[in-house]
C-alpha positions in Angstrom: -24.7 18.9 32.8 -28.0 19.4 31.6 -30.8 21.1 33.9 -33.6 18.6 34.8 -35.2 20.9 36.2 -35.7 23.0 32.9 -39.7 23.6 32.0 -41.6 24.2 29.0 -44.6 25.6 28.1 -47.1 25.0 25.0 -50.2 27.2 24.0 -51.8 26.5 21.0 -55.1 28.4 20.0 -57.4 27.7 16.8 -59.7 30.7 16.3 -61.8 29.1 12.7 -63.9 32.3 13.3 -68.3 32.3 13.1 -70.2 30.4 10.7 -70.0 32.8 8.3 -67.0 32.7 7.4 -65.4 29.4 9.1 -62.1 28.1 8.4 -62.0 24.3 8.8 -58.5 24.2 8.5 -57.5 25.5 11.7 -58.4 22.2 13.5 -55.9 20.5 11.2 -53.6 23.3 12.2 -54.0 22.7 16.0 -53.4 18.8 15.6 -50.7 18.9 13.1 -48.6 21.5 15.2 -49.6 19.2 18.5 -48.1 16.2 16.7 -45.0 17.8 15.5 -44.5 19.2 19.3 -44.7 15.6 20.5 -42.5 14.3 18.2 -38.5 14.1 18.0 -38.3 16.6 15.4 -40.0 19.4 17.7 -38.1 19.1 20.7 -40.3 15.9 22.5 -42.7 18.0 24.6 -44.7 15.9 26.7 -48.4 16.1 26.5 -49.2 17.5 29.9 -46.9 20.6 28.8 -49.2 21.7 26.1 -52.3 23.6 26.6 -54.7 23.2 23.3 -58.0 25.9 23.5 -60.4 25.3 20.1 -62.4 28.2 19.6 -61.4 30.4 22.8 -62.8 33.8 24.4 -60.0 36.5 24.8 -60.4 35.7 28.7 -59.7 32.1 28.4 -56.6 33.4 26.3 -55.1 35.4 28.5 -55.5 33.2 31.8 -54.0 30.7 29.5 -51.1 32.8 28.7 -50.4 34.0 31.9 -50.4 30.5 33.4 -48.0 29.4 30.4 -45.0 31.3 32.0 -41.9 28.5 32.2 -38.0 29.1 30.8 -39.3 28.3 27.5 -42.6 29.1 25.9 -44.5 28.5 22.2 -47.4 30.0 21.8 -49.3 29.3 18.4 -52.0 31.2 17.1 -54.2 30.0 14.3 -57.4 31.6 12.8 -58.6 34.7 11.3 -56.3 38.3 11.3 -56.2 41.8 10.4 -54.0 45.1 10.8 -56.0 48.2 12.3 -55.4 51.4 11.6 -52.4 52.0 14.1 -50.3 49.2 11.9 -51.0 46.8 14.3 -51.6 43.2 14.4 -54.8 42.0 15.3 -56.5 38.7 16.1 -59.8 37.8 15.7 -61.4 35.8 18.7 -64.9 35.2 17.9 -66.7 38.5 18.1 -63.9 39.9 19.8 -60.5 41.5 18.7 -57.0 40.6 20.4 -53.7 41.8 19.8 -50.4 39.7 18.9 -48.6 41.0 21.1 -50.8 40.0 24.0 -50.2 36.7 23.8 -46.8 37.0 24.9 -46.3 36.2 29.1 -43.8 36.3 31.3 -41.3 33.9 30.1 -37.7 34.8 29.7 -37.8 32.9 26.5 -40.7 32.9 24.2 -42.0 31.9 20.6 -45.4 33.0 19.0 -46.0 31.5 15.5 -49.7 33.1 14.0 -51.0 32.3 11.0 -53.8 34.5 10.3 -54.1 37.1 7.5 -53.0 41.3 8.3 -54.5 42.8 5.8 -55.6 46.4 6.7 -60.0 45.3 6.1 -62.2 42.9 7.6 -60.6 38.6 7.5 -61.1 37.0 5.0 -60.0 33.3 2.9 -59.0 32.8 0.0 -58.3 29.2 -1.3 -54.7 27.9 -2.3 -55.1 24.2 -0.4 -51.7 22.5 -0.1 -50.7 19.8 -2.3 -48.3 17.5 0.1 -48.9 15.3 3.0 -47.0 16.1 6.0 -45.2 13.5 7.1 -43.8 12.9 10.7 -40.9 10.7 12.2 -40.7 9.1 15.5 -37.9 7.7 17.7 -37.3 5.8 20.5 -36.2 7.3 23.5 -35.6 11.3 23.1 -32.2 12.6 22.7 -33.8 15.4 20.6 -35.9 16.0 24.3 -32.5 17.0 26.2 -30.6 18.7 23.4 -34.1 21.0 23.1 -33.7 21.6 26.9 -29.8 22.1 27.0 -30.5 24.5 24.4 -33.3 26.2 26.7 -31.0 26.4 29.4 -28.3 27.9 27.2 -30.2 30.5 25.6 -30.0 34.3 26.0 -33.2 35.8 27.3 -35.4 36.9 24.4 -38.9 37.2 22.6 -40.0 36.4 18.7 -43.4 37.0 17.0 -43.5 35.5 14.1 -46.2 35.8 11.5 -47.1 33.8 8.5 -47.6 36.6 6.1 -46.0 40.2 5.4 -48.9 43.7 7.0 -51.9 43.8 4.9 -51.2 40.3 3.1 -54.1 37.7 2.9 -52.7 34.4 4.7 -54.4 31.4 2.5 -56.2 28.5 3.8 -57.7 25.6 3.0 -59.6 22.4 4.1 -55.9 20.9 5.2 -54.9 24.0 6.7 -53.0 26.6 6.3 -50.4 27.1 3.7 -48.2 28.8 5.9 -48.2 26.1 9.1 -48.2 23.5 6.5 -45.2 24.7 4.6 -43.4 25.5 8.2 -44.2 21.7 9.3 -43.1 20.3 5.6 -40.0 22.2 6.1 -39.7 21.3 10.1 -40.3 17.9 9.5 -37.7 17.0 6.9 -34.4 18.4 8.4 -31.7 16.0 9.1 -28.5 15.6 10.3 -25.3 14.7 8.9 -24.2 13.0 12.0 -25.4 13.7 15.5 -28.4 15.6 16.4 -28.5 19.4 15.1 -31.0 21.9 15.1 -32.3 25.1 13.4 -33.6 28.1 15.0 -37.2 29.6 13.6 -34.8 32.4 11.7 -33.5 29.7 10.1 -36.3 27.5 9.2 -38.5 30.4 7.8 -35.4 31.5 5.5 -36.4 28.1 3.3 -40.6 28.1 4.3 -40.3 31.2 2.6 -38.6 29.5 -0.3 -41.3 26.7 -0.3 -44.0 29.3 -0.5 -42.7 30.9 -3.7 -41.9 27.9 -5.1 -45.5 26.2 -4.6 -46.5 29.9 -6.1 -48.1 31.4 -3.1 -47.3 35.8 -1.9 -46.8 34.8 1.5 -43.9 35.8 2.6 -43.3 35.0 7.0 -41.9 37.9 8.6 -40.5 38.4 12.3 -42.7 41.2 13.3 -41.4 41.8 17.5 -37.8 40.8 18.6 -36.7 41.5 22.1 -33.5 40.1 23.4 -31.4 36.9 21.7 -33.6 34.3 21.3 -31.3 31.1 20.3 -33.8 28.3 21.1 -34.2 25.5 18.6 -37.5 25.3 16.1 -36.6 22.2 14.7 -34.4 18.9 15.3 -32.3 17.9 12.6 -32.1 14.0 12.7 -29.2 11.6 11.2 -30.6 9.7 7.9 -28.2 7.2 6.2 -30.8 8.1 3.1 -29.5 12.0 2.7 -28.9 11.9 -1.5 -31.7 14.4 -1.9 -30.8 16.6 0.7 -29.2 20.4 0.1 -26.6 21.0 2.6 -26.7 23.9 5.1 -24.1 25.1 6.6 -24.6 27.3 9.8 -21.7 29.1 10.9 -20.3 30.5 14.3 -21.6 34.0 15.7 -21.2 35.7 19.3 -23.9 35.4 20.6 -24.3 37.7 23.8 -25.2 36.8 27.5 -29.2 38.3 28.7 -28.6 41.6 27.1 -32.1 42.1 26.3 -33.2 44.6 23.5 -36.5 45.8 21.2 -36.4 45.9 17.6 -39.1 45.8 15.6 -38.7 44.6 11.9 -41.8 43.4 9.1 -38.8 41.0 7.2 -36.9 38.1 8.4 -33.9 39.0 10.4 -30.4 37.9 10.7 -30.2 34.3 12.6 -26.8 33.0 14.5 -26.2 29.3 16.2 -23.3 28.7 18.6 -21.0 26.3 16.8 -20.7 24.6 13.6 -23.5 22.2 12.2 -24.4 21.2 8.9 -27.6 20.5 8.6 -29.1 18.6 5.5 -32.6 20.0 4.1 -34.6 17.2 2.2 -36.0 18.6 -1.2 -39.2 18.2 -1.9 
């Protein structure tokens, strides 16, 4: 029986950065990842849930985050970025400097998706616009909704930080946003089922944004930069579609996944994913 008593959490902050060098797209950013939260194919948060802060002080950030604690918890950063001098991630909040990792809470379960630039100088933009609408599906009722929480309720304790571009890599931007949270959404947005509802975990879904990226001929590659734990939540809702001709199959196969054994590794690439059970999930091509 599924817990109704599971809770969810949403933070998502667009930093576009002073007039100087503004980045328009990170509005576009905060709404398209707002919409694709709402809808089936990112679990059916409701509204109330989600906490959206445009152009943010560090304070209001971190009394954000620490209010955001719930068994499950996305936070998603987008705006300007750099990597100091110790290696480490940094976000730019206006005039002030934040970093990654501070934007994780006290959840037993957390996401945090950024999509700024790390490169080792002062941000920056470069240009590369994307060159697809996104495209969003919505259902009646929400079966997606409970499978997202049984899945909450099921998973291992665990933290990801994920970040849109490899240390000391530009992340590109344009008026529609970023290429990164667009390719992730384009990607998101277009898994399906080949029967009943299935989903993919964030390991699993930036495996093939990373694919999109090369192919639309952008360096980006997204990394997992902070793993703690075993973090099995779902990213992403596969759907069933009686129109699947265009679709590459995906098989995800059966791993042990252990109970709350929490632990800290630290990689810069993407690292190994595992599901419980058998799913095939079908991958619309662009």
């Amino acid at each position: 029986m599924i817990n109704q008593n599971v809770t969810r959490k949403a933070v998502l902050i667009g930093c576009p950065g002073l007039p100087d060098n503004y980045l328009p797209g990170v509005v576009t950013d905060i709404d398209n990842v707002m919409q694709f939260l709402l809808s089936e194919k990112g679990g059916a948060w409701y509204e109330s849930a989600i906490t959206i802060l445009n152009d943010p002080t560090v304070r209001k950030i971190e009394h954000a985050i620490k209010r955001a604690v719930a068994d499950y918890t996305l936070v998603y950063y987008a705006g300007h970025g750099l990597t100091n001098h110790y290696s480490q991630s940094v976000l730019c909040v206006g005039n002030d400097l934040l970093l990654d990792w501070k934007l994780l809470n006290a959840s037993l379960r957390q996401l945090v998706v950024v999509d700024a630039c790390r490169e080792y100088i002062e941000p920056g933009i470069s240009g590369l616009p994307p060159d697809f609408g996104i495209e969003y599906e919505y259902f009646e009722g929400s079966p997606a909704r409970a499978l997202f929480d049984k899945h909450i309720r099921m998973s291992p304790h665990g933290k990801l930080i994920v970040h849109g571009t490899q240390v000391g890599a530009v992340a590109d931007e344009g008026n529609d946003g970023g290429v990164f949270t667009t390719a992730l959404l384009h990607v998101s947005t277009r898994l399906k089922a080949a029967n009943n509802l299935t989903y993919a975990p964030i390991d699993l879904v930036l495996k093939h944004v990373a694919r999109k990226l090369a192919r639309d001929g952008s360096h980006q590659i997204p990394c997992i930069t902070y793993r703690e734990g075993n973090l099995q939540m779902p990213f992403a809702i596969g759907i069933p579609s009686v129109d699947d001709s265009n679709a590459t199959t995906i098989v995800l196969r059966k791993r042990n996944v252990p109970q709350h054994q929490p632990q800290r590794n630290v990689s810069n690439g993407l690292l190994g994913w595992g599901i419980l059970g058998v799913v095939i999930l079908l991958l619309a091509a662009d």
